[in-house]
C-alpha positions in Angstrom: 25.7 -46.1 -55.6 27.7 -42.8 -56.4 24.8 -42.2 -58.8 22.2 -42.0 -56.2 24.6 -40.3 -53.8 25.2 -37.7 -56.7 21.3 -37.2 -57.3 21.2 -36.9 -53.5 23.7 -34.5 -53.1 22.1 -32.5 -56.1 19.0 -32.7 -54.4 19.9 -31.4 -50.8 20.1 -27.6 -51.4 16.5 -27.7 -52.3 15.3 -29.5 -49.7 16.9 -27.4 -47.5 15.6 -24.5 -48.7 12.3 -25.9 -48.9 12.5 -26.3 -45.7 14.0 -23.3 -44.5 10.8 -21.9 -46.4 8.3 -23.9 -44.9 9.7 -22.8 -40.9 10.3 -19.2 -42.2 6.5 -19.7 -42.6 5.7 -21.3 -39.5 7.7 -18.9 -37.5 5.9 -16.0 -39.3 2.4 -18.0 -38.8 3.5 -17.9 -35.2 4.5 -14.6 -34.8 1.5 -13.5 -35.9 -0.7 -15.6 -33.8 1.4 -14.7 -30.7 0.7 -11.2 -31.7 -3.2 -11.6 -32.7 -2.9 -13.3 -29.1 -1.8 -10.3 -27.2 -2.2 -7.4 -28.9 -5.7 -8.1 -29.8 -6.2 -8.4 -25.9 -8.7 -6.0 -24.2 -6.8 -3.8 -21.2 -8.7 -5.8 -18.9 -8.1 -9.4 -20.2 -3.8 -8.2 -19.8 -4.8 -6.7 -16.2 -6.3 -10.3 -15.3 -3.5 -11.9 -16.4 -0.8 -9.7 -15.1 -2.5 -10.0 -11.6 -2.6 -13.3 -12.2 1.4 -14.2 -12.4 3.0 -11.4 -10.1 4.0 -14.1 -7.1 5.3 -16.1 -9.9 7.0 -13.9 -13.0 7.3 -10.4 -11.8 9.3 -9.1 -14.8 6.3 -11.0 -17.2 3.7 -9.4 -15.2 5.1 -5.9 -15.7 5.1 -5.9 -19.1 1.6 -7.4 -19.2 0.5 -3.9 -17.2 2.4 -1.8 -19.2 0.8 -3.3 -22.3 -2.5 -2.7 -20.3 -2.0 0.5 -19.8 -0.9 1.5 -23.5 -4.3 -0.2 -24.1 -6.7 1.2 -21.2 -5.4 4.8 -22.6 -6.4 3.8 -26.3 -9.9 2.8 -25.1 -9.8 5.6 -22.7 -10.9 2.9 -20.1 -10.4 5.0 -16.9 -11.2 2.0 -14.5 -8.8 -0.3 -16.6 -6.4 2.6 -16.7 -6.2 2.3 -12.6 -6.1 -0.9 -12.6 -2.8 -0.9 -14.9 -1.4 1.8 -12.9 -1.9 -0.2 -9.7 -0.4 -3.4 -11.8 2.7 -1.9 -13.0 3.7 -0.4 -9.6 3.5 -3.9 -8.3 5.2 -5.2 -10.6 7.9 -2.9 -9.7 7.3 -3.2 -6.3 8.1 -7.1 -6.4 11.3 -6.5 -8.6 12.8 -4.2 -5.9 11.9 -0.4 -7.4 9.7 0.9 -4.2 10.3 4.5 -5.1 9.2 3.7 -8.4 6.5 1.6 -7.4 5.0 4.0 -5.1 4.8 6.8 -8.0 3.2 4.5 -10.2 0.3 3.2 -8.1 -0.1 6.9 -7.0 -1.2 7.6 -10.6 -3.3 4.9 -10.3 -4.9 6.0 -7.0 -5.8 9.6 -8.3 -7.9 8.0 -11.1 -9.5 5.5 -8.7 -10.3 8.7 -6.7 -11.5 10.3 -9.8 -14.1 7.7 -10.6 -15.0 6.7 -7.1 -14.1 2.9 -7.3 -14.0 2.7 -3.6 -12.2 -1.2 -3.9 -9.6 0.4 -6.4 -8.6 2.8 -4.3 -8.4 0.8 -1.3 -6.3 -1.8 -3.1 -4.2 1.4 -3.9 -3.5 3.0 -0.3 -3.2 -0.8 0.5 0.2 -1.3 -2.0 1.5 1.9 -1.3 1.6 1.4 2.4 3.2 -2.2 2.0 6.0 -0.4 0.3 6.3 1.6 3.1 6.5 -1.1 5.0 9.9 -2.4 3.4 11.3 1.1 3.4 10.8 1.4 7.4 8.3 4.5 6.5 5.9 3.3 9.6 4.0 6.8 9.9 3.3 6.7 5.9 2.9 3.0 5.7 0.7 3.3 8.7 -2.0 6.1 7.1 -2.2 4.7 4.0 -2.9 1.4 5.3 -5.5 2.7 7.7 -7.7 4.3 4.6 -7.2 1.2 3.2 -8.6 -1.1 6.3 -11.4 1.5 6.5 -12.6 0.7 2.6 -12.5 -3.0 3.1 -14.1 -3.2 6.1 -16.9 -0.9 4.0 -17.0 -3.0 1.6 -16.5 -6.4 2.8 -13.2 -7.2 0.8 -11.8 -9.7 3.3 -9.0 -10.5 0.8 -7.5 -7.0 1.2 -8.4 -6.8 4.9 -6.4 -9.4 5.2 -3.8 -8.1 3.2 -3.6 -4.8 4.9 -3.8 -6.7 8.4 -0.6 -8.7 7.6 1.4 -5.7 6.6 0.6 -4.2 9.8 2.0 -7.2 11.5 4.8 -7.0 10.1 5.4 -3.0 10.8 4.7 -4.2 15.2 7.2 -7.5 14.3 10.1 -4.7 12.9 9.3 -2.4 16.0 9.4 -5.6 18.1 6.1 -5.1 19.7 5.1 -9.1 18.9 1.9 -9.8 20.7 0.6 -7.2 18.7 2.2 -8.2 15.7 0.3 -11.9 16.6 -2.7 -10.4 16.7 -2.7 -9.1 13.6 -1.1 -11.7 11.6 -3.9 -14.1 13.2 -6.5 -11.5 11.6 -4.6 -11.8 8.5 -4.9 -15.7 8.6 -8.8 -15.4 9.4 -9.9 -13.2 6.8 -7.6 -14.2 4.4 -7.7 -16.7 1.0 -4.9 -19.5 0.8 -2.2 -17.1 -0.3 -2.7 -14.8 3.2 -3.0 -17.6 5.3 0.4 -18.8 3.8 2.2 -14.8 4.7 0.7 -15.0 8.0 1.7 -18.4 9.1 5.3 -17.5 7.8 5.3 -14.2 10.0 3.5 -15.9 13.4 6.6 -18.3 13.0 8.8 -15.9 12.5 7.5 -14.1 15.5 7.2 -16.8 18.1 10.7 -17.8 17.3 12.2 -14.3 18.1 10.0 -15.2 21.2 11.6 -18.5 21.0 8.5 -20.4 21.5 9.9 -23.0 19.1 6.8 -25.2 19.4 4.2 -22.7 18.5 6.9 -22.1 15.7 7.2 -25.3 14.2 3.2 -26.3 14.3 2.8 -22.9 12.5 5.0 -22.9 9.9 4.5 -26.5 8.6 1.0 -25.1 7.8 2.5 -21.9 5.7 5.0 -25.1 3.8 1.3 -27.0 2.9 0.1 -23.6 2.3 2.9 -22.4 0.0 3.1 -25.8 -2.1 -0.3 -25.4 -2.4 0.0 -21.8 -3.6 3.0 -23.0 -5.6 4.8 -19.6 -3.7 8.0 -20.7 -3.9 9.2 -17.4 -1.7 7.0 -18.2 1.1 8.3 -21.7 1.0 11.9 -21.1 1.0 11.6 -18.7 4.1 9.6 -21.3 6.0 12.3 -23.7 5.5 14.7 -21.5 6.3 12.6 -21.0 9.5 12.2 -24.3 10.4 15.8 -25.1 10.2 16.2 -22.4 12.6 13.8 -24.1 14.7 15.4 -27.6 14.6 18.6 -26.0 15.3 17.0 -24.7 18.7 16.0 -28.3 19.4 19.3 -29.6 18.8 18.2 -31.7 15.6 20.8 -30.8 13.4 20.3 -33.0 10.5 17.1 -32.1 10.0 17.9 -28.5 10.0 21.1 -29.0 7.2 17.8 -30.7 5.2 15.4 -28.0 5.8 18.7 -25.1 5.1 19.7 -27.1 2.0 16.1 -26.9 0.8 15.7 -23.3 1.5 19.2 -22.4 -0.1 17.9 -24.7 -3.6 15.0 -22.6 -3.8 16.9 -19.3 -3.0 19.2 -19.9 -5.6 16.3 -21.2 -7.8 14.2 -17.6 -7.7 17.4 -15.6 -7.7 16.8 -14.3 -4.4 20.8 -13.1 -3.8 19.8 -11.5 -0.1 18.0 -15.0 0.5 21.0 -17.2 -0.4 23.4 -14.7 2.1 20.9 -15.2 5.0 20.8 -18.8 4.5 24.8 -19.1 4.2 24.9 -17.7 7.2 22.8 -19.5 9.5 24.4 -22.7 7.5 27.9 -21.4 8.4 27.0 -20.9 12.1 25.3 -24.4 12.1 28.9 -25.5 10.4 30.6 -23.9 12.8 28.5 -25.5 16.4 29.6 -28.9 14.5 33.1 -27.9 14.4 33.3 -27.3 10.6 34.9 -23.9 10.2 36.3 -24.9 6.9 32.8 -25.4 4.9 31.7 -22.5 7.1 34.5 -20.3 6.5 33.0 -20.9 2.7 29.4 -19.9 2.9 30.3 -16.9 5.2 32.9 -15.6 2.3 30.1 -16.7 -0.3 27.5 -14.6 1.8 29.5 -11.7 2.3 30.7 -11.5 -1.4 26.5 -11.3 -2.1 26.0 -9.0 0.6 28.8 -6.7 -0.4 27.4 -6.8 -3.8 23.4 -6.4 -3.2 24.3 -4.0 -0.3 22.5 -5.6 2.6 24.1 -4.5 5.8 22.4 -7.1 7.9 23.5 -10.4 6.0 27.5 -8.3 5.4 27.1 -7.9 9.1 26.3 -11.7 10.2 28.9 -12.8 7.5 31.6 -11.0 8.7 31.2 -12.1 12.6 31.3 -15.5 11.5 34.3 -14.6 9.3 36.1 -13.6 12.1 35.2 -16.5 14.0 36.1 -19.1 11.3 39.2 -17.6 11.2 39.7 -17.3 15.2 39.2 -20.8 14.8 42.0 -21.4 12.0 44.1 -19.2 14.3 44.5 -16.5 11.8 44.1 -13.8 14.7 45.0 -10.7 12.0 41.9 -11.6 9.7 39.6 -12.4 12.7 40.4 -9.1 14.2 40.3 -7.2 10.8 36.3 -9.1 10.2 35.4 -8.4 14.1 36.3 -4.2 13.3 34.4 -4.3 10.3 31.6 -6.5 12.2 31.5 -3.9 15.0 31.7 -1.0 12.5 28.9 -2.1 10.5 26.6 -3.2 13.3 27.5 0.4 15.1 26.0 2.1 11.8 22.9 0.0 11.3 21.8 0.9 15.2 23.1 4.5 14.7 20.4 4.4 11.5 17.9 2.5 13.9 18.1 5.2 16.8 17.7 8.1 14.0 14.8 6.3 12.5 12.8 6.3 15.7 14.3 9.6 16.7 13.0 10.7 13.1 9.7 8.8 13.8 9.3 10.3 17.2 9.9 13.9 15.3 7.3 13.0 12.6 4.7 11.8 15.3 5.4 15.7 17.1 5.4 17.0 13.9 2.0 15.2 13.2 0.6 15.9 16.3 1.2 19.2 16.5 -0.4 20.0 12.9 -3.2 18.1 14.2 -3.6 20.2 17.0 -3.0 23.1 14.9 -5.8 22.2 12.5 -8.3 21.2 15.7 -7.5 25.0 17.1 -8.3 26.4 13.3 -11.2 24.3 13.3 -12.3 25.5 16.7 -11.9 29.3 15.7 -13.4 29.0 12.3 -16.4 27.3 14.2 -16.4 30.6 16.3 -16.1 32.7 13.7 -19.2 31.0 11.7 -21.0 31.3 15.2 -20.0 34.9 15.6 -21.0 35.3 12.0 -24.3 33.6 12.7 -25.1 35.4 16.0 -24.2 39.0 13.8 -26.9 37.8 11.2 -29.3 36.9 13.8 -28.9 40.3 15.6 -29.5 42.0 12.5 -32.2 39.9 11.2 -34.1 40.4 15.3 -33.0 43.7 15.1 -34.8 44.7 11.3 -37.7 42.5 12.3 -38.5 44.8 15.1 -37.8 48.1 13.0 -39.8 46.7 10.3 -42.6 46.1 12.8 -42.3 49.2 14.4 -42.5 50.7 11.0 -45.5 48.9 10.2 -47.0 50.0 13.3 -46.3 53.6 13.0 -47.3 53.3 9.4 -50.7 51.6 10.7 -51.0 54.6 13.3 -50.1 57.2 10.5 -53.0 55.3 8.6 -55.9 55.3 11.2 -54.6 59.0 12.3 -55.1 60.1 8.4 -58.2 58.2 8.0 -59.6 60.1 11.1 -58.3 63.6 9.9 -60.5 62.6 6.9 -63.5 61.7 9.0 -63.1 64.7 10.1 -63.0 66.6 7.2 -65.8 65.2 6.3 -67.9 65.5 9.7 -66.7 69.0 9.5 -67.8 70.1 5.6 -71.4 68.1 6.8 -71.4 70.8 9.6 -70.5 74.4 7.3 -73.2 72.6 4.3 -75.8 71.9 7.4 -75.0 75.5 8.7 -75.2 76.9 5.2 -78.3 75.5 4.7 -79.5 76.8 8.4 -78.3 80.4 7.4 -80.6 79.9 4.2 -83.7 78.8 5.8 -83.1 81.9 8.4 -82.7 84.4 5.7 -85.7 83.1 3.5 -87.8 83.4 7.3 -86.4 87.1 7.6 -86.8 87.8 4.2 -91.0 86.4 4.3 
């Protein structure tokens, strides 16, 4: 027995580095395959699959369209090019980076331009002016979606129409103008494919709850739930449960709203969406709180303002610190619950000072808009003078040497005919002295005889 042990023993160092060998082998037979796999993609193959995975792997998308743009430039592939330019701004788009985003896919839109891939660029001004949409740019978002809706209609993309349609929505939900926001949103669900239908349920439920038609609400946004299992979009999913426990809070059915809030906060937490988990603690803690609970709400309201605080989301910091104030009302801890009420009013006062200098800042834009366009209708009205002016002068001048040239022609006629007369009568004249002379000869030969 110690023999064999001894032999195996002896044995063991080679057999692990045989087999450290053989998986240095298979990792490097992997590597390379992995490699041959994507590097010896075309651009447009890594475009299609970048597209392909932005709902569900933003950060693997992105570097799928940066890898398609490194390529589209080596195969100087101007439409691929584009389409990487557009692919990587959405890519940062969906990871947060709007500024960045918006200069990207502005790159991408020039080339489109450049080319004249009408689709391209309408996909373009479509991305760029749902990024406005998040940044509260209304006027921008608004003109670049409008070009957009304008090259789909064109062209017949649907898809994008109903893209562009939804966006738009959502810009009449913000400004709480919601039977227009309806209107669109219902566009949005009619026009679009399965993933639209799913944003546009989501945002009609959203909307008829702020109009508290809870009904309408809850029909609508079990269809975005089948809709975003379907689409495996686990954002839109979340947000509709999230919805729908707001829904069965306003019908009193609070166990089934804890069920549809736990669900919502899973997935939050799941897809790292930090101001998703602080909206949801929040509505949770208020639920806690209507059930008498202030010590598990106390706990999400902490937890949401800590995320909040962090992310800087003034909204969720804002709801989180109200019901910290009341939680702690309710413990009887009156120096913290008026400390959290200040910093609740203080907060709340600067987010509607912001609002009223938005609109106040929209209004000035719209002036400011209008009166340029006003400006460029008067320059357009007195450079359409000045070509008529400019028009009429030629016209004078063209009337005005048609007639001297006739008149020259006609005295150059008369000049003619009055020459060619002279010259008749030149001639009728030397016929007259030669007929005379010839007279005077016979005469002078009669005299002479």
């Amino acid at each position: 027995m110690e023999k064999k042990i001894g032999v195996y023993l002896a044995a063991k160092p080679n057999l692990f580095k045989l087999f450290f060998m053989r998986s240095k082998f298979l990792v490097i037979v992997c590597f390379v395959f992995f490699a041959g796999a994507v590097f010896g993609q075309s651009a447009k193959e890594l475009n299609v699959q970048a597209e392909a995975i932005i709902n569900d792997d933003p950060d693997k998308s992105l570097q799928l369209a940066q890898k398609a743009l490194k390529k589209a430039k080596a195969e100087k592939n101007s439409e691929q090019e584009a389409e990487a330019y557009l692919n990587v701004g959405m890519g940062m788009y969906y990871l947060d980076d709007y500024k960045g985003g918006i200069k990207v896919i502005k790159n991408g839109l020039a080339i489109a331009k450049k080319i004249g891939d009408k689709d391209l660029e309408g996909r373009c001004e479509g991305i760029i002016g749902e990024i406005y949409v998040y940044q509260a740019a209304y006027k921008k978002s608004l003109d670049h979606l409008s070009r957009a809706r304008t090259i789909f209609e064109a062209n017949g993309n649907t898809k994008d129409l109903a893209r562009c349609n939804n966006s738009m929505g959502i810009i009449h939900k913000n400004q709480h103008n919601w039977n227009e926001a309806l209107v669109y949103f219902k566009k949005g669900y009619e026009l679009g494919d399965d993933v639209r239908k799913g944003d546009a349920c989501l945002s009609m439920g959203e909307v008829y709850i702020l109009k508290k038609q809870f009904t309408d609400a809850d029909e609508v946004l079990q269809k975005a739930v089948d809709l975003a299992k379907k689409n495996n979009d686990k954002f839109v999913l979340a947000d509709a449960y999230m919805a729908l426990g707001e829904v069965n809070i306003a019908f009193g059915k609070k166990e089934q709203a804890f069920a549809y809030l736990n669900d919502a906060l899973a997935i939050k937490e799941e897809v790292e969406d930090q101001q998703g988990i602080s909206k949801v603690c929040n509505i949770m803690g208020d639920l806690y709180m209507a059930n008498g609970d202030s010590e598990k709400a106390h706990a999400l309201f902490l937890r949401s303002a800590e995320i909040a605080s962090e992310i800087n989301t003034r909204e969720e910091l804002k709801d989180a610190y109200l019901g910290l104030s009341n939680t702690y009302h309710a413990k009887s801890v009156n120096d913290s619950a008026y400390l959290f009420l200040d910093m609740y009013n203080k907060i709340n006062q600067d987010i509607l000072n912001e609002e009223a200098s938005k609109k106040l800042s929209q209004i000035e834009e719209g002036l400011v808009a209008e009166k340029r366009k006003q400006e460029e209708e008067h320059q357009a009205f007195i450079n359409t003078i000045r070509i008529w002016i400019f028009v009429g002068i030629i016209l004078i001048i063209g009337v005005f040497g048609y007639v001297m040239f006739k008149r020259y022609r006609e005295k150059q006629k008369a000049n003619e005919e009055i020459l060619k007369q002279k010259e008749e009568v030149e001639k009728q004249r030397a016929l007259a002295e030669e007929t005379m002379k010839i007279v005077a000869e016979k005469n002078h030969e009669i005299t002479d005889s």
